[in-house]
C-alpha positions as a Markdown table, in Angstrom:
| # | Residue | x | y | z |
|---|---|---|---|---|
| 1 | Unk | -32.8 | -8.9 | -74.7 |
| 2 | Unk | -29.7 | -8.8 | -72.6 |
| 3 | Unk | -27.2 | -6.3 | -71.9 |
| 4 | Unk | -23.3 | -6.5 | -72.4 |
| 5 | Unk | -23.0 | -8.8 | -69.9 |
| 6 | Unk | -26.0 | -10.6 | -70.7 |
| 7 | Unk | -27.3 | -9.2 | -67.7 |
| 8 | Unk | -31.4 | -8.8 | -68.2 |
| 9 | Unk | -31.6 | -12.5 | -69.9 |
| 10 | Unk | -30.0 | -14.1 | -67.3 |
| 11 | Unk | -31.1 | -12.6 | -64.3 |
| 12 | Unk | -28.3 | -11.4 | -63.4 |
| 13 | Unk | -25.9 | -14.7 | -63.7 |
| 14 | Unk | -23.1 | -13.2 | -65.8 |
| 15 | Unk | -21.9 | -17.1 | -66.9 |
| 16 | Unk | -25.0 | -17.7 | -68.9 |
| 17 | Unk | -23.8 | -14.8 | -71.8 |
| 18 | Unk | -25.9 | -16.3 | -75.0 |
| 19 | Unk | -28.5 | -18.9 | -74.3 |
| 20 | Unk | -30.0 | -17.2 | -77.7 |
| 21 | Unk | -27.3 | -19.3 | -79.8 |
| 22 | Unk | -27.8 | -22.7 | -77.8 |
| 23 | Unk | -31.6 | -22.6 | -77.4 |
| 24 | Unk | -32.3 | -24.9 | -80.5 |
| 25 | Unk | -29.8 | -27.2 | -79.7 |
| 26 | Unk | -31.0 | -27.3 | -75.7 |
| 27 | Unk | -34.9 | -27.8 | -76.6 |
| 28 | Unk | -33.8 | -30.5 | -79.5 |
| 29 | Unk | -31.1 | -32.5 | -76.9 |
| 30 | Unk | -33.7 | -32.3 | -74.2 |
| 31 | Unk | -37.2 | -33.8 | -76.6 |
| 32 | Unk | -34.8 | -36.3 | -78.0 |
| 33 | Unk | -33.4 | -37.2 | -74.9 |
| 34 | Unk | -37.3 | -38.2 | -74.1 |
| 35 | Unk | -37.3 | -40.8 | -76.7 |
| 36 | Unk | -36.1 | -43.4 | -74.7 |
| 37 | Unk | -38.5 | -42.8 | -72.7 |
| 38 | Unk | -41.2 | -42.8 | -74.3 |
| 39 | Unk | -41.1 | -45.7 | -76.8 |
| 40 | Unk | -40.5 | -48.5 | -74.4 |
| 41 | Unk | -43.3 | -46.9 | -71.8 |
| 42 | Unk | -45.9 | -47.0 | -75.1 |
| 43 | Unk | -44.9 | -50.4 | -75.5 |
| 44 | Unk | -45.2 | -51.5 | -72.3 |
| 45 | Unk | -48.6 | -49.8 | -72.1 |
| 46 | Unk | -49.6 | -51.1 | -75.7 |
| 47 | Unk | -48.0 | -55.0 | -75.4 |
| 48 | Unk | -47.4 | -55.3 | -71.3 |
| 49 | Unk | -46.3 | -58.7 | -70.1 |
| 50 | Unk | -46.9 | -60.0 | -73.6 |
| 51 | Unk | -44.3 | -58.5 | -75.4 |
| 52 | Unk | -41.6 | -60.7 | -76.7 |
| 53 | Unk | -38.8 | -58.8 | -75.0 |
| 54 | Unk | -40.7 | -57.2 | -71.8 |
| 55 | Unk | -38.1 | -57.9 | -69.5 |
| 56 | Unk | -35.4 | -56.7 | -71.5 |
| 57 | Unk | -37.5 | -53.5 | -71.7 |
| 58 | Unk | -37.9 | -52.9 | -68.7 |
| 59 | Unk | -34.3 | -53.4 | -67.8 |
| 60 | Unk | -33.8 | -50.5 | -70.4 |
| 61 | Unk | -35.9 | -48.0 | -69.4 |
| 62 | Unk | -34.7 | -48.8 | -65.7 |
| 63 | Unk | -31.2 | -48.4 | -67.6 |
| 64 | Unk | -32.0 | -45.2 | -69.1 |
| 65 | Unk | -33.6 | -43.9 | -66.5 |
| 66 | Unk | -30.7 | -44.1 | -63.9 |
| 67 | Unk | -28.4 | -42.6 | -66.4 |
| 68 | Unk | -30.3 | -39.3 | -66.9 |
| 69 | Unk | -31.0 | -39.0 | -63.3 |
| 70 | Unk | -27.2 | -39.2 | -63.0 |
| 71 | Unk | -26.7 | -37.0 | -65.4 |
| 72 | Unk | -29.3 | -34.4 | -63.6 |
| 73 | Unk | -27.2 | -34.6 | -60.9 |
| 74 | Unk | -24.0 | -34.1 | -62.8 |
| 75 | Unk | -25.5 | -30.2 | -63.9 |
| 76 | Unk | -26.0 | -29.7 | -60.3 |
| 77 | Unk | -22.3 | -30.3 | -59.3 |
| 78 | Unk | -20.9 | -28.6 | -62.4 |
| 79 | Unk | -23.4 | -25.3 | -61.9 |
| 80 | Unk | -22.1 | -25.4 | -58.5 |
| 81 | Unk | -18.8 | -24.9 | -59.9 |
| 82 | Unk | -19.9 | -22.1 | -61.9 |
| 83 | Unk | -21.7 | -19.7 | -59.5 |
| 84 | Unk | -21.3 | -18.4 | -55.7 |
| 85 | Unk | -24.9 | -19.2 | -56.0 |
| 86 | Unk | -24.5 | -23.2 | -54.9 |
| 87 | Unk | -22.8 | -23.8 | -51.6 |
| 88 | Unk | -20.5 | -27.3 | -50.3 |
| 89 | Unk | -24.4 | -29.0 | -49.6 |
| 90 | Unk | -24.7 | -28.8 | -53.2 |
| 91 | Unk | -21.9 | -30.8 | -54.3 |
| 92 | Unk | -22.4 | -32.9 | -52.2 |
| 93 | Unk | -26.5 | -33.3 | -53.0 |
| 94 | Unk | -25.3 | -33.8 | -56.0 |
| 95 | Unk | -23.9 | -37.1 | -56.3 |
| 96 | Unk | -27.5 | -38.7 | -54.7 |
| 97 | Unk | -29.2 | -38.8 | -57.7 |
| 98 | Unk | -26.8 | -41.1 | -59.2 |
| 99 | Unk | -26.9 | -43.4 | -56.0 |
| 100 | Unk | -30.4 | -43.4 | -55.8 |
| 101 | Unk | -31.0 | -44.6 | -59.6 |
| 102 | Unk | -28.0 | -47.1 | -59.1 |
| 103 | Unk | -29.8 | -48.2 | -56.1 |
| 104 | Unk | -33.4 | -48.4 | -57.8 |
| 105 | Unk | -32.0 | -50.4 | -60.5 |
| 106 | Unk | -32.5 | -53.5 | -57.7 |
| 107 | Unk | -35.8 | -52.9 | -57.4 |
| 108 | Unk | -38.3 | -55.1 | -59.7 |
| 109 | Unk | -40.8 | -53.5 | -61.9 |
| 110 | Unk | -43.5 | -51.9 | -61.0 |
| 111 | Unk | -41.6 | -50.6 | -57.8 |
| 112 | Unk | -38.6 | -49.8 | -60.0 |
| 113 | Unk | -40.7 | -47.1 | -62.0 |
| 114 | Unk | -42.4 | -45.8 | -58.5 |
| 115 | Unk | -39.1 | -45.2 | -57.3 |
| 116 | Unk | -37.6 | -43.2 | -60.6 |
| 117 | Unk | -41.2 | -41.6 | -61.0 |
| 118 | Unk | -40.3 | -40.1 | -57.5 |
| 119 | Unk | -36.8 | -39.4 | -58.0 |
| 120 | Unk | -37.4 | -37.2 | -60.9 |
| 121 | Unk | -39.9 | -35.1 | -59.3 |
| 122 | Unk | -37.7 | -34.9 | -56.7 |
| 123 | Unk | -34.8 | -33.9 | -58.5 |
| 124 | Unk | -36.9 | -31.4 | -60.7 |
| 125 | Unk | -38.7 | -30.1 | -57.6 |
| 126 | Unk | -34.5 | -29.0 | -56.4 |
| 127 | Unk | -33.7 | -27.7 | -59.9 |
| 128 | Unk | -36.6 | -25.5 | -59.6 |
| 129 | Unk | -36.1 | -24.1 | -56.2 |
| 130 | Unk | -32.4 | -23.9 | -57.8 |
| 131 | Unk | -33.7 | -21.6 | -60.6 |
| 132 | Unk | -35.5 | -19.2 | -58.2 |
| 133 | Unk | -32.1 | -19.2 | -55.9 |
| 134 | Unk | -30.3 | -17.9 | -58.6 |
| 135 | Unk | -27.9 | -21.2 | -58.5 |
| 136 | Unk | -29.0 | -22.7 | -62.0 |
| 137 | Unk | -29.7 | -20.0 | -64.6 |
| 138 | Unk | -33.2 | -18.4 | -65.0 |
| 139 | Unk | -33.8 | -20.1 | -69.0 |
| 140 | Unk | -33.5 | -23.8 | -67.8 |
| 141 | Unk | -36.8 | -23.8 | -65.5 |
| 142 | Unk | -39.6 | -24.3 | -69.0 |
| 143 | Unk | -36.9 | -26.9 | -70.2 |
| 144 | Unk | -36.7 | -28.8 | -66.7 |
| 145 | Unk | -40.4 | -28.5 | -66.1 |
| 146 | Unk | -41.3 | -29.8 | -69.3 |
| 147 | Unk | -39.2 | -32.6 | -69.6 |
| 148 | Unk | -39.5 | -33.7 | -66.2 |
| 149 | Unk | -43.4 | -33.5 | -66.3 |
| 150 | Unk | -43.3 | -36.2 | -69.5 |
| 151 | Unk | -40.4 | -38.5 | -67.5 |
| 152 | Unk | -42.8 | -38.6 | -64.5 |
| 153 | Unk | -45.7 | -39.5 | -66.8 |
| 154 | Unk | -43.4 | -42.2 | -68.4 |
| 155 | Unk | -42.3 | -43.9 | -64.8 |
| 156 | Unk | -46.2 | -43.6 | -63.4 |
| 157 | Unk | -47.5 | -45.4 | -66.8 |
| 158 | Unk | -44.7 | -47.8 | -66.9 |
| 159 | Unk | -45.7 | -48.4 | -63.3 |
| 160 | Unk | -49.2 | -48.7 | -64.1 |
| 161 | Unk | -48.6 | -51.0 | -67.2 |
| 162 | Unk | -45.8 | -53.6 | -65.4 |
| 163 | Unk | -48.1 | -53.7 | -62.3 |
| 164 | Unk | -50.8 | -55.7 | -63.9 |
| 165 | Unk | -47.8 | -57.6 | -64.9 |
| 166 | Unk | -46.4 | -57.9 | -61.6 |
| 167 | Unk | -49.5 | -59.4 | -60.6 |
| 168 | Unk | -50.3 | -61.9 | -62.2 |
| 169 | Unk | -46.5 | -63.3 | -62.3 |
| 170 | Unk | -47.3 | -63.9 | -58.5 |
């Protein structure tokens, strides 16, 4: 229960006031932003190299997959607006995750999914240490830690399922 100025809720971070009026829409955003992931990574598992549109797949979940790692980076640089909490570093910081799923888009599957497996944990590993800072606010941790957690699993079985692939295209 928070105070008047949404104090004990928030840890103390007076811009996060009502997270009680947004936590629906925040949990149902964040699972359906994980459909995208984890439709094509099922059918990659289920179909692999055989199905009729793998490497359009693939270029979609690479697709995706840059855009949301952008878009983690994007909270980062507008929290850092928000609070005395983030410093210069984190604006800047902010604009690699972007650059790094642009850049991994080059890569062929598997490696493509190695790399976004690893930039996720990566970027969730920073939001964390965020949370415990004080610089992102103290109700996003169990909604980063979950969805990152099924992402990763999405990039190390659509690495696991294109592999087999990979190999035996060479």
């Amino acid at each position: 229960m928070a105070d008047a100025d949404g104090a004990a809720e928030t840890g103390g971070r007076p811009w996060d006031l009502d997270y009680s009026r947004h936590r629906p829409t925040l949990w149902s955003l964040g699972l359906g932003g994980l459909v995208p992931f984890v439709l094509p990574t099922a059918a990659l598992l289920y179909a692999g190299r055989e199905f009729i549109a793998f490497d359009l797949l693939v270029k979609a979940l690479g697709g995706y997959s840059a855009v949301i790692l952008s878009f983690l980076g994007g909270i980062r640089w507008g929290s850092s607006l928000m609070t005395s909490a983030s410093g210069r570093g984190t604006l800047i910081l902010s604009i690699v995750p972007a650059l790094v799923g642009w850049i991994l888009l080059f890569l062929p599957a598997p490696w493509l999914f190695a790399g976004f497996a690893l930039a996720f944990l990566l970027q969730g590993v920073w939001d964390v240490l965020a949370i415990r800072r004080g610089a992102l606010p103290l109700y996003f941790r169990k909604l980063r830690v979950t969805l990152t957690v099924v992402v990763v699993v999405c990039q190390i079985a659509s690495f696991v399922a294109t592999y087999g692939a990979a190999a035996s295209a060479a």
